[in-house]
TIPAKOL-337242 format. One record per residue (C-alpha): x, y, z; residue number from 1. Coordinates in pm, whole numbers, plus 50000, padded with zeros to 5 digits. Layout:
! residues N
@X X | Y Y | Z Z | resi NUM
...
This chain:
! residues 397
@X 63702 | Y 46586 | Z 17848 | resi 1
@X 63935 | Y 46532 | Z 17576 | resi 2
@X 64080 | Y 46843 | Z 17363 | resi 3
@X 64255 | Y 46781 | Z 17059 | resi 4
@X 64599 | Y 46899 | Z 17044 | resi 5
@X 64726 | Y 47188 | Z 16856 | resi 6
@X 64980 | Y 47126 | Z 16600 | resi 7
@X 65245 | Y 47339 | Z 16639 | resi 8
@X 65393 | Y 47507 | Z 16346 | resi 9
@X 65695 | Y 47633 | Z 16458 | resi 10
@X 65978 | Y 47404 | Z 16326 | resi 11
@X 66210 | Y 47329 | Z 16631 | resi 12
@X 66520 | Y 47510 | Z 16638 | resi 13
@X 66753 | Y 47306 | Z 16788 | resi 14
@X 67061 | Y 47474 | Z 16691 | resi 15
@X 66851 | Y 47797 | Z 16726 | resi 16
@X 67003 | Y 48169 | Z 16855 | resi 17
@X 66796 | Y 48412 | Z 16974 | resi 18
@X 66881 | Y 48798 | Z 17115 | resi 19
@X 66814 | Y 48811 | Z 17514 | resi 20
@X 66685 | Y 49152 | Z 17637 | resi 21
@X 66884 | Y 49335 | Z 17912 | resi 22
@X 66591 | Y 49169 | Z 18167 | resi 23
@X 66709 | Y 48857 | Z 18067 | resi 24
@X 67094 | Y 48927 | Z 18093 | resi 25
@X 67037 | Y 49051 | Z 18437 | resi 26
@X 66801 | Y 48780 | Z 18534 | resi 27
@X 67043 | Y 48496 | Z 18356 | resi 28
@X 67406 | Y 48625 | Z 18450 | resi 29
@X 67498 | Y 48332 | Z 18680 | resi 30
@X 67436 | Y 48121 | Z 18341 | resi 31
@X 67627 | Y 48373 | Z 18167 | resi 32
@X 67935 | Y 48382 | Z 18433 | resi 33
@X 68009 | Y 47986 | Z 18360 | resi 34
@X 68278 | Y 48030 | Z 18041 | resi 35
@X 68164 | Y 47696 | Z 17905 | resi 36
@X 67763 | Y 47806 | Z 17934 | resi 37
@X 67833 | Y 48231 | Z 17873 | resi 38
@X 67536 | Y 48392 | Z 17645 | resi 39
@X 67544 | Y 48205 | Z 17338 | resi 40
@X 67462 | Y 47868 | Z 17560 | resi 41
@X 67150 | Y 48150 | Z 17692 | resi 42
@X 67039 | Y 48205 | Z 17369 | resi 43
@X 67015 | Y 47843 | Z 17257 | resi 44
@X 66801 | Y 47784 | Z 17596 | resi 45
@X 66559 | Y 48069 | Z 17507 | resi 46
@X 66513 | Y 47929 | Z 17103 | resi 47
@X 66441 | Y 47593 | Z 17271 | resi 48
@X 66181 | Y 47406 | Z 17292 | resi 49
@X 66117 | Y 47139 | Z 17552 | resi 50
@X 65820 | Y 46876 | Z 17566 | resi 51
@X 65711 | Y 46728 | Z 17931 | resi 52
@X 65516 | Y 46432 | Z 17870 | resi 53
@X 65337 | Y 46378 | Z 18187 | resi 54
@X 65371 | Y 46658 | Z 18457 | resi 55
@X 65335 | Y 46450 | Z 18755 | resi 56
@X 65672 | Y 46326 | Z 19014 | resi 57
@X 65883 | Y 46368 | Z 18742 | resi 58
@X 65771 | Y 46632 | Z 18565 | resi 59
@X 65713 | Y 46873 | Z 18819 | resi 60
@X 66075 | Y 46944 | Z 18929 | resi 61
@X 66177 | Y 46944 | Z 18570 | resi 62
@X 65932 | Y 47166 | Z 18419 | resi 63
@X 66037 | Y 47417 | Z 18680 | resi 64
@X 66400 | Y 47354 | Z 18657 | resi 65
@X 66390 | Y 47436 | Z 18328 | resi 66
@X 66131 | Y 47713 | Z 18362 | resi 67
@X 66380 | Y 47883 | Z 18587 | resi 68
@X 66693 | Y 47820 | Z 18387 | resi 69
@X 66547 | Y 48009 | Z 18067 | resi 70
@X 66404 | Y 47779 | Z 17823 | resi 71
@X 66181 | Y 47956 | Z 17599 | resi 72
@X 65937 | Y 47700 | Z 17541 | resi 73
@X 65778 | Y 47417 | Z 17736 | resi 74
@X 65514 | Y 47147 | Z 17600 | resi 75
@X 65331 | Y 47009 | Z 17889 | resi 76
@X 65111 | Y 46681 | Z 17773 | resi 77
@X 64885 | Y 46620 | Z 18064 | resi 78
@X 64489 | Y 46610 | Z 18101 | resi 79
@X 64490 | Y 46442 | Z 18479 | resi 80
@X 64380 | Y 46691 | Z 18800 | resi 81
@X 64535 | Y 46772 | Z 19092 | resi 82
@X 64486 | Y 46496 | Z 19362 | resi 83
@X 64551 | Y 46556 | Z 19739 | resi 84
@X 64833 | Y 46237 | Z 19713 | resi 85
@X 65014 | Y 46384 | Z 19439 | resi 86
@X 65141 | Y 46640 | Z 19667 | resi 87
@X 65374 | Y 46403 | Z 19849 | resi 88
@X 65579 | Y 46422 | Z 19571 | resi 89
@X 65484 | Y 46659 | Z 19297 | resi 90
@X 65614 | Y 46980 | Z 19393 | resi 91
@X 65433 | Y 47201 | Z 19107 | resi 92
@X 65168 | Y 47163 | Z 19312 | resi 93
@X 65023 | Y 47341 | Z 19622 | resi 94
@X 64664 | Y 47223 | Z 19897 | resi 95
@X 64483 | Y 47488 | Z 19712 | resi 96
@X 64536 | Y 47299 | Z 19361 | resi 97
@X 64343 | Y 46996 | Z 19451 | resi 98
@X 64082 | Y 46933 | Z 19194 | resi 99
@X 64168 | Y 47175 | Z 18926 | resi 100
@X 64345 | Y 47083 | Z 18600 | resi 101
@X 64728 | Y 47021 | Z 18629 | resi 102
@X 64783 | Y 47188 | Z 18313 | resi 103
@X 64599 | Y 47508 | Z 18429 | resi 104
@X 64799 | Y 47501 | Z 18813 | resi 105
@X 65152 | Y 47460 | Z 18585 | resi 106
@X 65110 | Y 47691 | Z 18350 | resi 107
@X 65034 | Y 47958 | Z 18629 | resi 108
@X 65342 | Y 47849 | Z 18804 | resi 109
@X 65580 | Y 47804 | Z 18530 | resi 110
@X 65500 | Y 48152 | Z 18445 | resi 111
@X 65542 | Y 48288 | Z 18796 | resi 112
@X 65829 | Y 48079 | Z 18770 | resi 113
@X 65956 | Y 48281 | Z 18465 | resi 114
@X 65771 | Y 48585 | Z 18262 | resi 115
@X 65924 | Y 48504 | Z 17974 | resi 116
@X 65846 | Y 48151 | Z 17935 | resi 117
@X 65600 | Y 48034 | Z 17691 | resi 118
@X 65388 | Y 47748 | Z 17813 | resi 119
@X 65215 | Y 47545 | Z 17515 | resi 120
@X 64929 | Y 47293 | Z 17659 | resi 121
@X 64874 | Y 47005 | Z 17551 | resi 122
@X 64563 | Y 46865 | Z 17734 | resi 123
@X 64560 | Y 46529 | Z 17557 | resi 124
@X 64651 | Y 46155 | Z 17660 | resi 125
@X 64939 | Y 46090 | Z 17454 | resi 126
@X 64814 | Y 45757 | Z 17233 | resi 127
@X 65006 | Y 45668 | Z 16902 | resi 128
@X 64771 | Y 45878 | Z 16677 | resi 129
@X 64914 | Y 46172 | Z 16816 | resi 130
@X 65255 | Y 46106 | Z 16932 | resi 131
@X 65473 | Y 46190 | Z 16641 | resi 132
@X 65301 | Y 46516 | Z 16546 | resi 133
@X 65321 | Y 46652 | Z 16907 | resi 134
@X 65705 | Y 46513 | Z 16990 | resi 135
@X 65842 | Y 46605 | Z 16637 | resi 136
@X 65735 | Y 46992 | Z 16726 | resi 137
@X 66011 | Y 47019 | Z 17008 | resi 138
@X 66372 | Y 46971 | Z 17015 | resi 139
@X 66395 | Y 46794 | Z 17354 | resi 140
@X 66129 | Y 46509 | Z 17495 | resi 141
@X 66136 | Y 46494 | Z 17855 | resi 142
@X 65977 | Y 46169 | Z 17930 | resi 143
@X 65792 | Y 46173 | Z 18270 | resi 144
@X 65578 | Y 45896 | Z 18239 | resi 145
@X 65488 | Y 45661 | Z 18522 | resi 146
@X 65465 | Y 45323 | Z 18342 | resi 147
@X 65632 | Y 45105 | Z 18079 | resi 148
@X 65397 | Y 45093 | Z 17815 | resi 149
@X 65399 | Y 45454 | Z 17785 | resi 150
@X 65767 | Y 45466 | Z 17742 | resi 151
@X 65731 | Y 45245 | Z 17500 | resi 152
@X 65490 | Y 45510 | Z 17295 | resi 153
@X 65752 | Y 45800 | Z 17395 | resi 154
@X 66069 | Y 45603 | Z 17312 | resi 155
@X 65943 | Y 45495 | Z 16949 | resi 156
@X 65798 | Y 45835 | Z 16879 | resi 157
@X 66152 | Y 46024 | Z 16972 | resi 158
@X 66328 | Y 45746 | Z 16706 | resi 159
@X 66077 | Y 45785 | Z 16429 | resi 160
@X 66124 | Y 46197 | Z 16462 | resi 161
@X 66467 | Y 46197 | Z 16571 | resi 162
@X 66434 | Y 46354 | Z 16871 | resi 163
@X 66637 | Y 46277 | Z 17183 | resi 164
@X 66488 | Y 46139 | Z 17461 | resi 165
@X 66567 | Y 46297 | Z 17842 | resi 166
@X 66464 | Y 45949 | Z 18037 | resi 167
@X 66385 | Y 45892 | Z 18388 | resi 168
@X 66222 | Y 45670 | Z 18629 | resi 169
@X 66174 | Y 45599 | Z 18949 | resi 170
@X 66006 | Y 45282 | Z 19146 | resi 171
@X 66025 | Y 45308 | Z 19563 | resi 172
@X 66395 | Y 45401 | Z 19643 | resi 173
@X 66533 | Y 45367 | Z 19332 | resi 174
@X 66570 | Y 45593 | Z 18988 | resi 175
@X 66708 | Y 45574 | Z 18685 | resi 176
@X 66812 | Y 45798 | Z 18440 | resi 177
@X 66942 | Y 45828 | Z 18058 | resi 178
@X 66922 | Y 45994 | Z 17743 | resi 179
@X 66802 | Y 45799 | Z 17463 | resi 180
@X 66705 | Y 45859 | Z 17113 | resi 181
@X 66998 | Y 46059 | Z 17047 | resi 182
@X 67211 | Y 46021 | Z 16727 | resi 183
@X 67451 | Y 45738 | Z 16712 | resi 184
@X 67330 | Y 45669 | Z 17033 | resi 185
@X 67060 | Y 45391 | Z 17213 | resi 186
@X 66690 | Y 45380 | Z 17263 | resi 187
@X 66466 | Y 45229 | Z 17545 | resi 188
@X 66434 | Y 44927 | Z 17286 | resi 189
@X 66791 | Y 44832 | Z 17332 | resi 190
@X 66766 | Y 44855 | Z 17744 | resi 191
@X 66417 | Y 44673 | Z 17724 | resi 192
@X 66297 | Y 44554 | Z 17348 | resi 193
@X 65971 | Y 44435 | Z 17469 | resi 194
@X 65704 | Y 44570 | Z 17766 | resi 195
@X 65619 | Y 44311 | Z 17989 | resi 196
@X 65302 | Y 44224 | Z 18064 | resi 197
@X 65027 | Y 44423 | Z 18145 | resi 198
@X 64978 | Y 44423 | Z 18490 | resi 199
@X 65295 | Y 44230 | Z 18587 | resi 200
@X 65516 | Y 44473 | Z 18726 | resi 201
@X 65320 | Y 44687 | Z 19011 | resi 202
@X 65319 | Y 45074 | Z 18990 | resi 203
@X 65449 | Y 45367 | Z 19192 | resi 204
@X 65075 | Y 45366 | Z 19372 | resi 205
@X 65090 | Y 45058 | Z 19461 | resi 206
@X 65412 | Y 44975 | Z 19574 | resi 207
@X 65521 | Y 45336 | Z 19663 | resi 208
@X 65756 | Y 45598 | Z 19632 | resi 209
@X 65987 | Y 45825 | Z 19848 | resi 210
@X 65841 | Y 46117 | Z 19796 | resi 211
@X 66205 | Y 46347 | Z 19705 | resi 212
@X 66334 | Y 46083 | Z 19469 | resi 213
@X 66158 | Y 46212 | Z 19171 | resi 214
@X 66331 | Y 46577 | Z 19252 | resi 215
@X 66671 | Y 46406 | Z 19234 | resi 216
@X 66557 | Y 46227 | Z 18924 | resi 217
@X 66369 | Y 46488 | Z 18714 | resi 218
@X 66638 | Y 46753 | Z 18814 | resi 219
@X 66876 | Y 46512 | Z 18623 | resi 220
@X 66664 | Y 46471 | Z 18315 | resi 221
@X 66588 | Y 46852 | Z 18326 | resi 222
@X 67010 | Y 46900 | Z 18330 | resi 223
@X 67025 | Y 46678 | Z 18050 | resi 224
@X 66785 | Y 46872 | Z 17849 | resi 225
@X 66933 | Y 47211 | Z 17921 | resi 226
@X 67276 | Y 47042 | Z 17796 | resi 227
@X 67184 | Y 46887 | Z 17545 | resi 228
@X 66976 | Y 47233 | Z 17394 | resi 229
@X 67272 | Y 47476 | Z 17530 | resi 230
@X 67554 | Y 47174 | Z 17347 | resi 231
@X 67779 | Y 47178 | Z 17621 | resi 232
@X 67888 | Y 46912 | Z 17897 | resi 233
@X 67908 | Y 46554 | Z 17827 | resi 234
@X 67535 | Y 46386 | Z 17798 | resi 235
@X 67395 | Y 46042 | Z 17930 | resi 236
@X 67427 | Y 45889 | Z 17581 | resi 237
@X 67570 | Y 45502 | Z 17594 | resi 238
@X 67513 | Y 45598 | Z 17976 | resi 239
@X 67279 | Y 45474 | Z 18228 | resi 240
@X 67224 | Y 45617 | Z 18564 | resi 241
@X 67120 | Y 45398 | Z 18860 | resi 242
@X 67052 | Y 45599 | Z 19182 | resi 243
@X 66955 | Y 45379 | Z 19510 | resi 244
@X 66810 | Y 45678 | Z 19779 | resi 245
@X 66820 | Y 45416 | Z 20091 | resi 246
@X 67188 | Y 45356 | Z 20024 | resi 247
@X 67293 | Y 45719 | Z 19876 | resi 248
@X 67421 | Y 45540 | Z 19610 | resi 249
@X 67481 | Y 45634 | Z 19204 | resi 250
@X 67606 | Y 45392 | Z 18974 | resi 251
@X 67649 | Y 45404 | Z 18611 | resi 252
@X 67642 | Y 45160 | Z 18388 | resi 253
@X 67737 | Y 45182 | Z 17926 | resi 254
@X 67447 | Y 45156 | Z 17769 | resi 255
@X 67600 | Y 45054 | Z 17394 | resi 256
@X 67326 | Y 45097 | Z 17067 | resi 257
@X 67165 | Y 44735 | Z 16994 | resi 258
@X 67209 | Y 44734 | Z 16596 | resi 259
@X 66932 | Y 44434 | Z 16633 | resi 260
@X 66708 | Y 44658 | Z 16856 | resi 261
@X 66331 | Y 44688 | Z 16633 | resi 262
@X 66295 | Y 45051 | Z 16597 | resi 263
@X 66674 | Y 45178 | Z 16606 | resi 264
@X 66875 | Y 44940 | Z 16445 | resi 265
@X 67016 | Y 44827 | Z 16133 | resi 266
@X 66705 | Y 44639 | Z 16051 | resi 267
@X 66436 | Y 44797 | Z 16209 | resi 268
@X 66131 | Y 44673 | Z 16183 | resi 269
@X 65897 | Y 44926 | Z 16401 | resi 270
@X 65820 | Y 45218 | Z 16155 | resi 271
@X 65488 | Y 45356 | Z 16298 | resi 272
@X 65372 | Y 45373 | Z 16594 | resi 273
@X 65120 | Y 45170 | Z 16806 | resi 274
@X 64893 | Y 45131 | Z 17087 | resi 275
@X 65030 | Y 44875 | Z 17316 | resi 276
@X 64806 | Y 44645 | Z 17501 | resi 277
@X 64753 | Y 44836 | Z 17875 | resi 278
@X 64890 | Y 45126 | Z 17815 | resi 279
@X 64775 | Y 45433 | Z 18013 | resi 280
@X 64882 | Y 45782 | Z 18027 | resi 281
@X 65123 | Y 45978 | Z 18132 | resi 282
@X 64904 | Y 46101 | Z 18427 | resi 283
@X 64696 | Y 45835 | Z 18567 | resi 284
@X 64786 | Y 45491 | Z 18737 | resi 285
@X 64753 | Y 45169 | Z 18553 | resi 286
@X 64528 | Y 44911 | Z 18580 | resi 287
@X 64504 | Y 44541 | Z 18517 | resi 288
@X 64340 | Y 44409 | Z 18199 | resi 289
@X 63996 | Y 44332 | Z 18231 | resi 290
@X 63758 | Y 44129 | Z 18088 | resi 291
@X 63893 | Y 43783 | Z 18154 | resi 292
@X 63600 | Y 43575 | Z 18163 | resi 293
@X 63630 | Y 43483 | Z 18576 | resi 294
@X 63611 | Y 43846 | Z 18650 | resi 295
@X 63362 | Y 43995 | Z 18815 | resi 296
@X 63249 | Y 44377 | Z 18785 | resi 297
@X 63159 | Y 44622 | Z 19156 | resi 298
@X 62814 | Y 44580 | Z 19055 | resi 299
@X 62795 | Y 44229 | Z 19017 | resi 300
@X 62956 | Y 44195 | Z 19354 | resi 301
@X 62709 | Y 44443 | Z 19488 | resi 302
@X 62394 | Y 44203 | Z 19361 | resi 303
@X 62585 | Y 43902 | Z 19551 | resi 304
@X 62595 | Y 44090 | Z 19921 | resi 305
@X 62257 | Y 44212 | Z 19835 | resi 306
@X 62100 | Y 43888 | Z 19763 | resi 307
@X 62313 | Y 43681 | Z 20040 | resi 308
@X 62538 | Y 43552 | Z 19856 | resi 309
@X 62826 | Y 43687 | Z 19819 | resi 310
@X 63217 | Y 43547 | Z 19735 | resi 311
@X 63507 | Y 43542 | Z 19981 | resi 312
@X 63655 | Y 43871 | Z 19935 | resi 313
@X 64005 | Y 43956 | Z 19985 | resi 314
@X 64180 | Y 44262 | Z 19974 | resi 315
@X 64569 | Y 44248 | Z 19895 | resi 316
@X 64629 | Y 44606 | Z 19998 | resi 317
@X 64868 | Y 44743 | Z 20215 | resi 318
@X 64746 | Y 44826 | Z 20594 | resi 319
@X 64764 | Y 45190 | Z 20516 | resi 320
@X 64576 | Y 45174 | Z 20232 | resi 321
@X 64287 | Y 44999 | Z 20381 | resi 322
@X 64248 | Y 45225 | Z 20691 | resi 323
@X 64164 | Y 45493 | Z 20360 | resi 324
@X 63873 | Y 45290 | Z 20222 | resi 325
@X 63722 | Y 44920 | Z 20249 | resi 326
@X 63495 | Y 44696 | Z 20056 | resi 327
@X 63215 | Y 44577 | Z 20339 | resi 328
@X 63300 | Y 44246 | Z 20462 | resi 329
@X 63679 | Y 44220 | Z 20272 | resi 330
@X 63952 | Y 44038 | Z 20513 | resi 331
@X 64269 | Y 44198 | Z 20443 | resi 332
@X 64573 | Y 43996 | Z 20335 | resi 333
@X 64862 | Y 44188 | Z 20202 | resi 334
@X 64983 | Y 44139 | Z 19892 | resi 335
@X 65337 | Y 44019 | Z 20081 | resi 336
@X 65177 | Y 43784 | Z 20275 | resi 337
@X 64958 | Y 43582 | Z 20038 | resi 338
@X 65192 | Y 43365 | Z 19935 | resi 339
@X 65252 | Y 43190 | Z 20268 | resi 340
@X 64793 | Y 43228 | Z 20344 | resi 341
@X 64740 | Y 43020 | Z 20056 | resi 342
@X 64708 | Y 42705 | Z 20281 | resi 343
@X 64414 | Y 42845 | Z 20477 | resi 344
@X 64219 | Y 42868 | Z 20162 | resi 345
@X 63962 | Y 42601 | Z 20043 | resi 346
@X 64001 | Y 42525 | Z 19678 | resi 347
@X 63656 | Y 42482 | Z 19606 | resi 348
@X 63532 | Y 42786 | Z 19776 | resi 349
@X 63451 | Y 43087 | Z 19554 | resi 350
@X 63715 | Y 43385 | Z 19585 | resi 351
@X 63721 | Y 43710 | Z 19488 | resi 352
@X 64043 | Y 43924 | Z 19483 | resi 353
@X 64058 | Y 44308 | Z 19494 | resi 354
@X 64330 | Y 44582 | Z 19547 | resi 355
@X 64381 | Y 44937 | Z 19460 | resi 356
@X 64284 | Y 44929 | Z 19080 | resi 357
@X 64327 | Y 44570 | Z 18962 | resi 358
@X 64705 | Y 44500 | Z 18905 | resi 359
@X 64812 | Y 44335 | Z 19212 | resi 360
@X 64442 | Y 44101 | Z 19235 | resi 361
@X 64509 | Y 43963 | Z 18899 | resi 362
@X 64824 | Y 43873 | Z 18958 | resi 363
@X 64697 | Y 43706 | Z 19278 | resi 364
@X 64440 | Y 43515 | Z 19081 | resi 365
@X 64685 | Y 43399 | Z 18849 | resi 366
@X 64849 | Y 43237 | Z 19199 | resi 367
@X 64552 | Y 43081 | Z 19289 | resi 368
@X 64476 | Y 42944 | Z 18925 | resi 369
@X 64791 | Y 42784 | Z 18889 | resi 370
@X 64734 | Y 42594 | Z 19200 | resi 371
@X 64395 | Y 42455 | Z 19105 | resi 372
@X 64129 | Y 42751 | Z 19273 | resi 373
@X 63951 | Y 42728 | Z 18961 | resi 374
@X 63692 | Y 42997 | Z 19147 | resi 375
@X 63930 | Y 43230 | Z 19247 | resi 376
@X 63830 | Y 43580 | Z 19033 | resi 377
@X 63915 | Y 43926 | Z 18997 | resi 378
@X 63709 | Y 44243 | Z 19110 | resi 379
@X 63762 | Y 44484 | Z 18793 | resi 380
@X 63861 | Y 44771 | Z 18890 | resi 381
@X 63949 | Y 44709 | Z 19229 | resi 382
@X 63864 | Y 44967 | Z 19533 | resi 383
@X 63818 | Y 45234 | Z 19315 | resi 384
@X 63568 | Y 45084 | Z 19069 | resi 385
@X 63373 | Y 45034 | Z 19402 | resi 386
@X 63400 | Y 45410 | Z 19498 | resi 387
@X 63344 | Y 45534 | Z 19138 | resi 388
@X 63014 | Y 45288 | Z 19114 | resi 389
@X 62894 | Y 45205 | Z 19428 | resi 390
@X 63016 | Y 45413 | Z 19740 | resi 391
@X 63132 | Y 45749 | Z 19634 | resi 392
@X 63145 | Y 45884 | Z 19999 | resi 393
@X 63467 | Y 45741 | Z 20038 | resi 394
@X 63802 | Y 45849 | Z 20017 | resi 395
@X 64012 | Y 45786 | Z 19718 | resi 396
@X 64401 | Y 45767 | Z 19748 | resi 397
């Protein structure tokens, strides 16, 4: 279920100072020790406020990061639930969370974390309607987001309320990391100024992700955060982090301002917000556009096998994901692989393509299209549509 947001009526202090108790001073004197950080960079933690959008890979070492380095206020924008392969990678969580609300594990361990945090919940997908009222209420956006769309939302939000924007990413064995949305400085936009495709490039489920990259990654956008709320050190502004995990590598690139980019430039031409086509939430995976008129729903597929006639099915999935849960009578055929298997299928035989969710089938189609299989379609949904619909005593992953 959906719960509207709370406004918050605080107005951010971002240049904020606030007295620490002798608790604090005790609990925060390695902070205090560093000459360049001392109390008043303390005391600008504790006034802030910082918003997690999404509190999955990313936003689980962050949130606590930040939890434990005295930030008085934390915005978490998440509705998703715990899920047993979250854990791989999303330290805020422990076995005994699976199935309960991320927002209600965090909180508990941010404040464990930290008794004098406050913890403001957002349980909410973050869609354009909401954006700018929930970002403008904090003075740093930590964007932990898991797909491009959804950048797109948090990235054009931070402009329009002038908030800076502590970026990261991560895709297999490789991260990336900025700030954006800062004065004088660039946005997303002038990196990227347009998503691609829905569906076109393939997400952290289904291509993977070493699970202790987003630690390196969200520990960077946390530091950013805590420097750019305590104003000290040098932030990633005009800077853009690269970090390859196989090779142990970091390299960093100048980012410059675009003065043509749409929502921060001279000319801009973005000033609202809007809901991009695909986009998904901070928490959950994306999927594929449906509704293209070759595709075919679970339960449609389900009439064909009962009545006897039923489609070649093939599953592009990975090995590993297929030993989880199958689709009765799908032939696996990797997603790597398909390419090069095209030969061994008859054009005028009807195909149907499935996956995880529906990204890396469409794109398959689309293969198959363009070389005449003009009954080659897409199951909606993928594997999970069939659990969700049809088989629910199977495993999801």
């Amino acid at each position: 279920m959906y719960l509207k947001a709370k406004r918050c009526s605080r107005v951010p202090r971002y240049d904020g100072i606030v007295d620490l108790s002798r608790a604090e001073l005790i609990r925060f004197s390695r902070h205090l020790s560093l000459t360049e950080f001392g109390v008043e960079g303390q005391q600008r933690l504790k006034a802030g406020r910082v918003l997690c959008v999404g509190v999955g890979g990313l936003g689980s070492p962050a949130a606590l990061y930040l939890a434990a380095a005295g930030v008085g206020t934390i915005g978490l924008v998440e509705y998703d639930t715990v899920d047993v392969t979250n854990l791989q990678r999303q330290v805020l969580y422990a076995t005994s969370d699976v199935g309960r609300p991320k927002l209600d594990a965090a909180t508990e361990r941010l404040a464990a974390m930290n008794p004098y945090l406050n913890v403001e919940r957002h349980d909410v997908m973050l869609t354009a309607a909401n954006a700018l009222d929930l970002i403008s209420a904090y003075d740093v956006i930590l964007d932990g987001t898991d797909n491009f769309t959804a950048r797109y939302l948090v990235n054009d939000a931070c402009v329009l309320s002038g908030r800076p924007n502590a970026y990261g990413s991560i895709f297999r064995f490789e991260g990336q990391a900025s700030v954006f949305a800062a004065p004088n400085g660039p946005c997303y936009r002038c990196l990227h100024p347009e998503p691609p495709p829905p569906g076109l490039v393939p997400n952290c489920a289904e291509a993977g992700v070493l699970g202790v990259l987003p630690g390196i990654i969200g520990t960077i956008q946390a530091t950013e955060a805590i420097k750019l709320i305590a104003r000290i050190g040098e932030p990633l502004i005009g800077r853009f982090i690269i970090y390859d995990a196989l090779r142990m590598r970091f390299r960093e690139l100048k980012l410059p301002k675009d003065p043509q980019c749409a929502v921060c430039g001279e000319n801009a031409t973005i000033r609202e917000l809007k809901a991009y086509e695909g986009y998904c939430d901070a928490g959950r995976s994306a999927s594929a556009p449906s509704g293209h008129a070759m595709d075919i729903t679970v339960k449609q597929l389900k009439e064909r096998m009962e009545h006897g006639t039923a489609p070649r099915l093939i599953d592009v999935r990975e090995p590993s994901e297929h030993a989880i849960c199958t689709i009765p009578g799908a032939e696996l055929i990797p997603a790597a692989q398909f390419v090069q298997r095209i030969g061994d299928f008859d054009p005028n035989t009807e195909i149907v393509i499935h996956c995880k969710s529906g990204g890396r089938s469409a794109r398959a189609v689309d293969m198959l299209k363009a070389r005449g299989f003009i009954n080659a379609r897409n199951l909606t949904g993928g594997v999970l549509a069939w659990i969700n619909e049809i088989d629910p005593s199977q495993a999801k992953y």
